[in-house]
N, C-alpha and C positions, 0 to 999 in steps of 0.2 A: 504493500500500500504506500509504503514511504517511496518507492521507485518512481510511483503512476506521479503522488503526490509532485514527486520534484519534475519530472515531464513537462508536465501542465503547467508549473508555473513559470518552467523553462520555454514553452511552445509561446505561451499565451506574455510573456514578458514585454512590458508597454516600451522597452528598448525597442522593438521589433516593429510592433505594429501600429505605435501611436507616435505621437509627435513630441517633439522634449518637454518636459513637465506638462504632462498630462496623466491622468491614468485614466480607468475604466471605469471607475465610478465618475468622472468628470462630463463622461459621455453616455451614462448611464437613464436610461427614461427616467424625467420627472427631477432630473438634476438640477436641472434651469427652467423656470418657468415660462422664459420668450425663446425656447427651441424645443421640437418637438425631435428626441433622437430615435435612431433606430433603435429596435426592440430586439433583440437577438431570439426572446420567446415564439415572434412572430414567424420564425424559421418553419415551426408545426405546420402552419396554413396551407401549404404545398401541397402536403401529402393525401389531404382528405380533397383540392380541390383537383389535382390530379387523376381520382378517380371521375368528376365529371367533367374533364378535359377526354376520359378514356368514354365516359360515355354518350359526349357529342360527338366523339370519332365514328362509333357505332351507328349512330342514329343518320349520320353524314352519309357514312360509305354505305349503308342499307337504303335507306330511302333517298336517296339524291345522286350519288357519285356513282354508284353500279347501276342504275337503270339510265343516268346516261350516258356510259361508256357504255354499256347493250346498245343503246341506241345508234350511237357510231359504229357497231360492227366488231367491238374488241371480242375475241375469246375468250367466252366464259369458263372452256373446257378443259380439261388435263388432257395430254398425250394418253393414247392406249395403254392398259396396264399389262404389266409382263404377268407372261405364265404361272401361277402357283407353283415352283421347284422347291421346296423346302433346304435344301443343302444351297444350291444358290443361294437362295434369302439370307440364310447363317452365315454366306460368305458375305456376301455385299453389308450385311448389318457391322459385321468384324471389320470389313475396309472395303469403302470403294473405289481404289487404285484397281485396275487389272491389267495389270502385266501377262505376256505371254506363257512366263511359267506356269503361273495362277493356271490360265487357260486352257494351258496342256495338262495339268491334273484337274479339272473340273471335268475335262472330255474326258478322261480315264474312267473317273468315277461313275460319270450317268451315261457313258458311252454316247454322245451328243458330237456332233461336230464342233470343231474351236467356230466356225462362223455362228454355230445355232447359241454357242456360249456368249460371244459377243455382242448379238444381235439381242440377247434376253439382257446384258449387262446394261446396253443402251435403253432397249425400254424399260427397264428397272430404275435410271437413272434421269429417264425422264419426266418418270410418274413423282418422283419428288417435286419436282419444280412446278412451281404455282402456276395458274393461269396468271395470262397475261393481264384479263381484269383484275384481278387480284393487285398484279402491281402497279395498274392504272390508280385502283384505290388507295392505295396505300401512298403512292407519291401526289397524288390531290390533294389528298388530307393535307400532306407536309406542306405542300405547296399554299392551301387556302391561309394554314395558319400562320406561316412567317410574311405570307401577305397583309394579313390583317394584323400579327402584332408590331410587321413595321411602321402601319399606317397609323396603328393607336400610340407605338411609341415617337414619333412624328409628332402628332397633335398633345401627346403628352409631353413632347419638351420643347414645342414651339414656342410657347411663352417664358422658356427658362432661358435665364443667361446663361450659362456653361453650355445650350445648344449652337449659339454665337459666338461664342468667345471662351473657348477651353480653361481660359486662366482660371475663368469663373468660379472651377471645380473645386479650386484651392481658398479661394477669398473666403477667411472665417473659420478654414477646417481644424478642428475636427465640428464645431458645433453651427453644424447645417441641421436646419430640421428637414422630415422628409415629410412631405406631404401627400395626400391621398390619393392622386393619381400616381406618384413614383410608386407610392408601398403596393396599387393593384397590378402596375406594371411590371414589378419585381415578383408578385406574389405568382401571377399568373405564368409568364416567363419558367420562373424553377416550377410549377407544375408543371409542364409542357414539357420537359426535360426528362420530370420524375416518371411521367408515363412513356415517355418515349424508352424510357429506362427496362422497364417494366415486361412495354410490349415486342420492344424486340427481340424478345426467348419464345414468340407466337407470331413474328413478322415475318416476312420473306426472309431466310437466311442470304444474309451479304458476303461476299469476302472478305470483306474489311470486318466481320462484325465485331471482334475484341474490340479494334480501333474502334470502334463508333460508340462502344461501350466504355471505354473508357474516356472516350469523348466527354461522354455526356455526364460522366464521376465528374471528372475534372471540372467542367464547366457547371456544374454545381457546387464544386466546392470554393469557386471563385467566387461565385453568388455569394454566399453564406459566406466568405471571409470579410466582402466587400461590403457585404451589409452588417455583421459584426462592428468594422471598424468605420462604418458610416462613410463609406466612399462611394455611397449609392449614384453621385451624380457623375463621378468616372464610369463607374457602371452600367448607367443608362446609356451613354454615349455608348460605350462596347455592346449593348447591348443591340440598339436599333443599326449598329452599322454588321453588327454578325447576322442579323435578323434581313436585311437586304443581300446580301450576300448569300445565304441561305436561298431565298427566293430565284434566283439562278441559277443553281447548282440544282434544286429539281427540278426547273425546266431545262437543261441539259439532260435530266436521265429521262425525262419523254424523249429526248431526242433520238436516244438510243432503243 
C-alpha cells in the first residue's frame, strides 16, 4: 500500500502537471467563487452516456442507414458458405494461414484434392467477412458523427477566444472556468470514444485493430488528463480539429 501510496503522489505531483505555486486544491470545484473548474468526478458521465451514443448507432444503422444503402444496390449478402468438413473447421479455427504443406496433409487426411482444399479455405475465408452493407453502416455512422460533433464543436467555440487566438488558452491558466457547452462537448466526445471502444470487439474486424484500440485508450486518456488539469480549452481546439480530420479519412474508406 505504501508503494501505490508513493506512485500516486509521484504521478499526480503538481511539479508535473500544474503550474508553479499552484496545487490541486487551488483548482479544485468550488475553490473560487468567480471560476467554475473542472470536476474530475465528472469523468463518470461518459460511461452511462456512451451507452446511448451505442444506442443511437442502432437505431441509425436499422432504421435509416441500411434501408438506404439497400436502396442504392449495396450487398446485403455474405459470400457462399463452405462445406461443413469438421477437420477443416479445426484447422482454419487453429490458423488461417494455408500454406502448401498445410495443404498436402489436409488432402492426405480427407483424400480431397489440394485445389478442393483451397477452394473450401477461400470460401471459409470468405464467409467471415461482413457484407459490404454492413461496412457501408458502420462507416456512416463514423462519418454522420464526426460530422456533427465538428459542426457543434464549431459553434461551441465560435464565440470563444482561444478559437481566434491560441494564446487565449493560457490567459489566466490554470483558473478558467468551463462552461456548459465545453463540459457537453467534452462529455459527449469521451462517450463517442468509450463506445467506439466497446464496439469494436462486435465491428468489422480491421487490420489495424490493436492500433485503433489503443487509439482510442490513448485519446481518452488525454481527455481525462486534460480535463483533470483544466486545459479543456487546448482540448477543445485538438478536439474539433481531430474531429474534421476524422471526417475525411471515412470518406476515403467509401472510397475504397
Amino acid at each position: 500500500m505504501e508503494y501505490v501510496n508513493k506512485f500516486r503522489s509521484t504521478f499526480w505531483s503538481t511539479d508535473i502537471w500544474l503550474p508553479p505555486n499552484t496545487t490541486w486544491e487551488d483548482i479544485a470545484p468550488g475553490s473560487r467563487p468567480d471560476i467554475n473548474h473542472a470536476d474530475y468526478t465528472d469523468l463518470i458521465w461518459p460511461l452511462p452516456l456512451a451507452l446511448l451514443v451505442m444506442l443511437t448507432r442502432y437505431s441509425l444503422e436499422r432504421f435509416w442507414i441500411s434501408p438506404i444503402g439497400k436502396s442504392l444496390g449495396i450487398r446485403s449478402t455474405r459470400s457462399k458458405k463452405a462445406p461443413n468438413i469438421p477437420l477443416l473447421e479445426k484447422a482454419y479455427e487453429k490458423s488461417i494461414r494455408l500454406d502448401h504443406k498445410k495443404v498436402v496433409s489436409l488432402s492426405k487426411q480427407l483424400d480431397l484434392t489440394e485445389r478442393q482444399i483451397e477452394r473450401w479455405w477461400r470460401l471459409r475465408r470468405a464467409q467471415d467477412k461482413p457484407s459490404t452493407l454492413t461496412k457501408f453502416c458502420e462507416n456512416t455512422w463514423r462519418c454522420i458523427y464526426y460530422t456533427y460533433s465538428f459542426i457543434f464543436g464549431v459553434i461551441v467555440l465560435w464565440d470563444k477566444p482561444w478559437f481566434w487566438d491560441v494564446k487565449s488558452c493560457w490567459y489566466g491558466y490554470p483558473h478558467q472556468s468551463v462552461s456548459s457547452d465545453i463540459w457537453w462537448y467534452y462529455m459527449i466526445s469521451m462517450a463517442f470514444y468509450w463506445s467506439l471502444t466497446v464496439t469494436q470487439f462486435v465491428d468489422v474486424k480491421r487490420k489495424d485493430f490493436w492500433q485503433m484500440f489503443i487509439h482510442h485508450m490513448v485519446t481518452l486518456l488525454l481527455m481525462s488528463l486534460s480535463w483533470i488539469c483544466n486545459l479543456h480549452r487546448v482540448g477543445s481546439l485538438v478536439l474539433v480539429i481531430h474531429d474534421c480530420a476524422d471526417i475525411f479519412l471515412e470518406v476515403s474508406i467509401f472510397h475504397h
